[in-house]
N, CA, C and O of each residue as an XYZ file, in Angstrom:
372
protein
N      44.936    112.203     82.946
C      43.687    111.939     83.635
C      43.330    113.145     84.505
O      44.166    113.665     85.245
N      42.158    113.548     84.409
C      41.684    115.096     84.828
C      41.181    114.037     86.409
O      40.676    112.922     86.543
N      41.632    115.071     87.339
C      41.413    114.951     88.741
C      39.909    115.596     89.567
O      39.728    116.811     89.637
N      39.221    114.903     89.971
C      37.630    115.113     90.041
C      37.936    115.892     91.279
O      38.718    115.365     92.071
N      37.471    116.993     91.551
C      37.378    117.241     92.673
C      36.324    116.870     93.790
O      35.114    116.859     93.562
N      37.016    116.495     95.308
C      36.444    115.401     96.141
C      35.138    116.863     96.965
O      33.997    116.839     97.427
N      36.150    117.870     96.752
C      34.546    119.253     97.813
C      35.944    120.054     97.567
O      37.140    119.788     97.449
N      34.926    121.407     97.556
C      35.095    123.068     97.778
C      36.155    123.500     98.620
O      35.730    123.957     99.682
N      37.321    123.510     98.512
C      38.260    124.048     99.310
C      37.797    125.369    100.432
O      37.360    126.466    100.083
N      37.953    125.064    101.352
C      37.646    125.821    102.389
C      38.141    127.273    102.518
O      39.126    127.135    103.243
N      38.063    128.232    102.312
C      39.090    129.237    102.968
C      39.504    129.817    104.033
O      38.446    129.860    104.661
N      40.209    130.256    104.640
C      40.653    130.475    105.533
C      39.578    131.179    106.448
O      39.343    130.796    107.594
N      38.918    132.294    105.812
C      37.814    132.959    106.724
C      36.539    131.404    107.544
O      36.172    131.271    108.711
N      36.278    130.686    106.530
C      35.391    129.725    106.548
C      36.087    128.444    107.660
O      35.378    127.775    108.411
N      37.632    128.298    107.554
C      38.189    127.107    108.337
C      37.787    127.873    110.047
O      37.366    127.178    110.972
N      38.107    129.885    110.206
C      38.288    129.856    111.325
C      36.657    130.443    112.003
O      36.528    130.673    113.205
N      36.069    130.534    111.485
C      34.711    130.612    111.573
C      34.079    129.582    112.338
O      33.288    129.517    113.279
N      34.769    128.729    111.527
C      33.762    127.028    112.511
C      34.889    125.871    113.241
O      34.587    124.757    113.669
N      35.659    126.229    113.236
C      36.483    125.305    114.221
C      37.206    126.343    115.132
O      37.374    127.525    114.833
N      37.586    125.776    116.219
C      37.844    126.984    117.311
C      39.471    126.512    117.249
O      39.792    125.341    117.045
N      40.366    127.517    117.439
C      41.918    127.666    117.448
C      42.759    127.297    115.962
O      43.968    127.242    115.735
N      41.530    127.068    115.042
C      42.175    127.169    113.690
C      41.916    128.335    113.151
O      40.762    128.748    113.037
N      42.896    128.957    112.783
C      42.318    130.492    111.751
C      43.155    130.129    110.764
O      44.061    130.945    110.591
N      43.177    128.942    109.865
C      43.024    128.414    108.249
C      43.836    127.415    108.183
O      44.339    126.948    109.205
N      44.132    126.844    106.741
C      44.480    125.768    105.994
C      45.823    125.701    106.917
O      46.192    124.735    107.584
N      46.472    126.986    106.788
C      48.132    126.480    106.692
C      48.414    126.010    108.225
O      49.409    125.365    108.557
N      46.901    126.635    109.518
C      47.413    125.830    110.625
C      47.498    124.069    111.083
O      47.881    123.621    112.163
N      47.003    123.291    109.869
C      46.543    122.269    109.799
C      47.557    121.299    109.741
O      48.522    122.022    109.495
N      48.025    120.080    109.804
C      48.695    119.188    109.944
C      48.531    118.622    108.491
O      47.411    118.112    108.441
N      49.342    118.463    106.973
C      49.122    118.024    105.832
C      49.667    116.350    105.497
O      50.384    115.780    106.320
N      49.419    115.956    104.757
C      49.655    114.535    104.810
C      49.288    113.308    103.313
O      48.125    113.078    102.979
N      50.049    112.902    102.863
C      48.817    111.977    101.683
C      49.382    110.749    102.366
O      50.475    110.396    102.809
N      47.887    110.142    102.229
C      47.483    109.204    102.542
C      46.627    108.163    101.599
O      46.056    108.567    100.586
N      46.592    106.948    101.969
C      45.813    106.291    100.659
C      44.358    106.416    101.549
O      44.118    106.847    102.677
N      43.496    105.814    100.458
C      42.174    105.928    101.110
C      41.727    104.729    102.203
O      40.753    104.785    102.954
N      42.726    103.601    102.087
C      42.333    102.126    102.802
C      42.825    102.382    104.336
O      42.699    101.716    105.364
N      43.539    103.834    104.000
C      44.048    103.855    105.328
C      43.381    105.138    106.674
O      43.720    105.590    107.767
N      42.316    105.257    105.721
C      41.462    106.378    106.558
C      40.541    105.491    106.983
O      39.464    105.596    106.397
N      40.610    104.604    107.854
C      39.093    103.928    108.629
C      39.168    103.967    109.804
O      40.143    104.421    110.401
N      38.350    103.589    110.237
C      38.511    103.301    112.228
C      38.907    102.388    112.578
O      38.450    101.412    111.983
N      39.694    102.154    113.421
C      39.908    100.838    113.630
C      40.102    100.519    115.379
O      40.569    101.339    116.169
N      39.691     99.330    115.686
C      40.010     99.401    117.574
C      40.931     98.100    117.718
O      40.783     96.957    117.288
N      42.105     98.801    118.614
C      43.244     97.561    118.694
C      43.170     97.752    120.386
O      42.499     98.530    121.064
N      44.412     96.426    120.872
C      44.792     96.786    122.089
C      44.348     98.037    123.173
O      43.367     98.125    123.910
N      45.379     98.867    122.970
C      45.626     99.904    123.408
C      44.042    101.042    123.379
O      43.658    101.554    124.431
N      43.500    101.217    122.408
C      42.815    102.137    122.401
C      42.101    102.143    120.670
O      41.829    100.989    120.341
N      41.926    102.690    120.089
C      41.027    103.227    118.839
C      41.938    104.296    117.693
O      42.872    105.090    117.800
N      40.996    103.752    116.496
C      41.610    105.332    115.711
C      40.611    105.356    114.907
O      40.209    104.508    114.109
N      40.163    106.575    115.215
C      39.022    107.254    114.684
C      39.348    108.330    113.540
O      40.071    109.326    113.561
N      38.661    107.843    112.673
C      38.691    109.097    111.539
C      37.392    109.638    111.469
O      36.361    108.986    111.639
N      37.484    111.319    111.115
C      36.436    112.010    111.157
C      36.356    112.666    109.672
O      37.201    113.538    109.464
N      35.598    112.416    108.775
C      35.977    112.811    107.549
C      34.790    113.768    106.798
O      33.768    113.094    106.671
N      34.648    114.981    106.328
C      33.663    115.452    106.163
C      32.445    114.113    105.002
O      32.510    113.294    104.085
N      31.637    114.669    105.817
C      30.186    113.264    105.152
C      29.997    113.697    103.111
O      29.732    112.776    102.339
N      30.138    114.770    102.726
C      30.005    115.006    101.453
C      31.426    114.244    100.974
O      31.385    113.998     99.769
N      32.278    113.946    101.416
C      33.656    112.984    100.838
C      33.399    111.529    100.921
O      33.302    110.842     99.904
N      33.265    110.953    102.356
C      33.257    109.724    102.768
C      32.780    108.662    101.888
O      33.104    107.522    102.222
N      32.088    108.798    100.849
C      31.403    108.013    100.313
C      32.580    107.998     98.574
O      32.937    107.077     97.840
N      32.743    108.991     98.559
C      33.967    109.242     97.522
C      34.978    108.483     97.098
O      35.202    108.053     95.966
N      35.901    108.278     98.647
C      37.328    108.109     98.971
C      37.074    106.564     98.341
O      36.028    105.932     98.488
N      38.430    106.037     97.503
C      38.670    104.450     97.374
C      39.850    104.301     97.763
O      40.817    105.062     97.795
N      39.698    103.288     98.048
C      40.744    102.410     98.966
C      42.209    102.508     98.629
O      43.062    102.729     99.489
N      42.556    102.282     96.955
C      43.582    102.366     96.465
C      44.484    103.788     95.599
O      45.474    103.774     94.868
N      43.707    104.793     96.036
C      43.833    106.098     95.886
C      44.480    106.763     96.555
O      44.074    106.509     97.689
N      45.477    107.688     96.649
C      46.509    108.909     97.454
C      45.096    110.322     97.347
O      44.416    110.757     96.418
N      45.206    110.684     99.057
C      44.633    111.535     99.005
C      45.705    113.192     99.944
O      46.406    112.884    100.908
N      45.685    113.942     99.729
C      45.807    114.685    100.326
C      45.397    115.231    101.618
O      44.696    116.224    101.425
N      45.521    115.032    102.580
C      44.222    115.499    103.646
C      44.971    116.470    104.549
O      46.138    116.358    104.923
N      44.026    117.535    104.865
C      44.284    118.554    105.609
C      43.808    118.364    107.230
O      42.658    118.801    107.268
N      44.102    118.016    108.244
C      44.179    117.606    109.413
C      44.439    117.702    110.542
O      45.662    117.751    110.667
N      43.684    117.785    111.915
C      44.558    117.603    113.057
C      43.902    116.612    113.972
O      42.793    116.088    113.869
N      44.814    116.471    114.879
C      44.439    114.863    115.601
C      44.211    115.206    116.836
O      44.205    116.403    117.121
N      43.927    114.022    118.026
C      43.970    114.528    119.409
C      44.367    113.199    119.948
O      44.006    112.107    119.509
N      45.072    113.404    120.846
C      45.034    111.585    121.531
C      44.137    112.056    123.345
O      43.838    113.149    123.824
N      44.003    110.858    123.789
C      43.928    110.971    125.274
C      44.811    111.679    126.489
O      45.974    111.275    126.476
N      44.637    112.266    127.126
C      45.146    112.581    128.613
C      45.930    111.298    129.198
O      46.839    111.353    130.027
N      45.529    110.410    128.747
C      46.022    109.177    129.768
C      46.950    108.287    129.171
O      46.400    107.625    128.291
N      48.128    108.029    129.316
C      49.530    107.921    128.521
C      49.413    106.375    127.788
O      50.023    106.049    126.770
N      48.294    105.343    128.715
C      48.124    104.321    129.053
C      47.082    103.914    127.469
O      47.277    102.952    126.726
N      46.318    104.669    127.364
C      45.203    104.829    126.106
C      45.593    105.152    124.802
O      44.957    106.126    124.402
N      46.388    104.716    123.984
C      46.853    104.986    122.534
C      46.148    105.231    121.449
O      46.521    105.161    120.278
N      44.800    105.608    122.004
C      43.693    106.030    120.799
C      44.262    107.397    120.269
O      44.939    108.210    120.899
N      43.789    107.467    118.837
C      44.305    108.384    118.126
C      43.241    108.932    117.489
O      42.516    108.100    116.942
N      42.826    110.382    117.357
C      40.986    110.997    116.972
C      41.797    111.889    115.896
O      42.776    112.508    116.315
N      41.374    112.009    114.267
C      41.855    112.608    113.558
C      40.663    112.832    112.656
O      39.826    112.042    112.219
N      40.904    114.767    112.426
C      39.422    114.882    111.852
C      39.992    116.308    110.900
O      40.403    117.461    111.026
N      39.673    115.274    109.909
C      39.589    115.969    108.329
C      39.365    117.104    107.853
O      38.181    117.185    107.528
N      40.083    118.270    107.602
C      38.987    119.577    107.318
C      38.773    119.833    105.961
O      37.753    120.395    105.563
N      40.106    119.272    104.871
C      39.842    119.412    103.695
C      40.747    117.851    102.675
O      41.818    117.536    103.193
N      40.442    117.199    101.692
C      40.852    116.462    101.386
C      40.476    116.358     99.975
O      39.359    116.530     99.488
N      41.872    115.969     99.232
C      41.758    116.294     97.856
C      42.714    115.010     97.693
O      43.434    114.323     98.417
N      42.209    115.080     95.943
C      42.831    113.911     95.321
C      44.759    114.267     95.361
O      45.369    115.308     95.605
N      45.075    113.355     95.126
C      46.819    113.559     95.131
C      47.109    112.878     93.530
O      48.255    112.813     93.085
């Protein structure tokens, strides 16, 4: 089964161009993940936000392994367990 590609791999000139303290792919946090598990969700503690480029979002299914290229941020405040994770490149697995 031939693997569709989800978007244009970024390159490194292009990752550090538009995000500030990334200068490319390999500084990124890597990961596969299924697709049911990239949503937002708000519990207890705080939130988890996914930020996923908008030309994918509509793509991703639920029961699919994706690859995603990534970094996260949590809160200042130890008390707040929200978790902000935002996508820079994501491919089928």
């Amino acid at each position: 089964m031939k693997k569709i590609e989800l978007m244009k791999k970024p390159s490194d000139d292009e990752v550090k161009n538009v995000y500030e303290g990334i200068f490319g792919l390999d500084d990124l946090y890597t990961s596969v993940v299924y697709g049911k598990d990239m949503i937002d969700k708000k519990h207890h503690g705080g939130e988890i936000t996914w930020y996923i480029p908008k030309c994918v979002k509509s793509k991703i299914k639920d029961n699919e392994k994706y690859l995603i290229y990534y970094n996260f941020s949590t809160p200042a405040d130890t008390s707040d367990t929200s978790k902000h994770y935002r996508v820079y490149y994501i491919e089928n697995f």
